[in-house]
N, C-alpha and C positions, 0 to 999 in steps of 0.2 A: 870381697873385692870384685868387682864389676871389669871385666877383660872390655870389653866392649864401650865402656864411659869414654874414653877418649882418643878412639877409632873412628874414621871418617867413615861415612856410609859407600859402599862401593857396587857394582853391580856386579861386580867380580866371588861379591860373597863374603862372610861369609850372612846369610839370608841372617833378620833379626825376628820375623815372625811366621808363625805358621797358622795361616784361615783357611776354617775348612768352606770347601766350594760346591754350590748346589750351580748344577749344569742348568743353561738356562740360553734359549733361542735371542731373544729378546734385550738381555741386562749384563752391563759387564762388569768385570770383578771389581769390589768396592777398591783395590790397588792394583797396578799392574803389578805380574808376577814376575819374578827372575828367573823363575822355577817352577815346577808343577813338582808333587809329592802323589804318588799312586799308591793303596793301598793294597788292591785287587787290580789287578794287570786284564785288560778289553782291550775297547779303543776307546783313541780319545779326539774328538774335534773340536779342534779352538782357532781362535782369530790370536791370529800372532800381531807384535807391535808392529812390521812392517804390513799391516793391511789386511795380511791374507790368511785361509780358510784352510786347515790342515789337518788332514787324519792319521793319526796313527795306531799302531800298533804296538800296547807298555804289557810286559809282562810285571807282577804281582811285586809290589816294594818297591817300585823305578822313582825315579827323579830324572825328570824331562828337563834339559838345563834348555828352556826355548821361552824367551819374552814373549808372555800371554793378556790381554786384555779380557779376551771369553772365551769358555768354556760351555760350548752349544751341548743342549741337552739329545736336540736328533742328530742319533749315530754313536752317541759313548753310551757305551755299556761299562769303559769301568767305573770303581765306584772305589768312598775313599780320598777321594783327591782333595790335595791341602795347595796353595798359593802358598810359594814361598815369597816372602816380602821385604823390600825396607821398609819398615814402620818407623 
């Protein structure tokens, strides 16, 4: 039985996929994300859906509950990282 079959998709969660994400200056994630998933805790610089250009700082297993389009390759060193998504 399928919990999920006839649940509305929500951005509240909970997420229905997990893509992994190659950092990248240039291309934005094939979905926006709801979520980031960090493997290995760096930094991380992405374009949030409101626009803008943000760095942080994830310790090792985090989940960044922050609307992400891209995930820029200069300046993240961590590594690891899944797009949580509606699919």
């Amino acid at each position: 039985m399928n919990p999920f079959a006839h649940r509305a998709r929500s951005i509240q969660g909970p997420a229905t996929d997990a893509l992994p994400v190659t950092p990248d200056d240039a291309t934005d994630l094939s979905m926006t994300a709801i979520a980031l998933y960090v493997e290995t805790g760096g930094t991380v610089v992405v374009d949030t859906v409101a626009g803008e250009t943000r760095t942080m700082a994830v310790a090792d297993f985090s989940i960044l509950p922050l609307g992400t389009t891209r995930v820029r390759a200069t300046g993240t060193t961590a590594t690891g990282i899944h797009a949580l998504v509606l699919a």
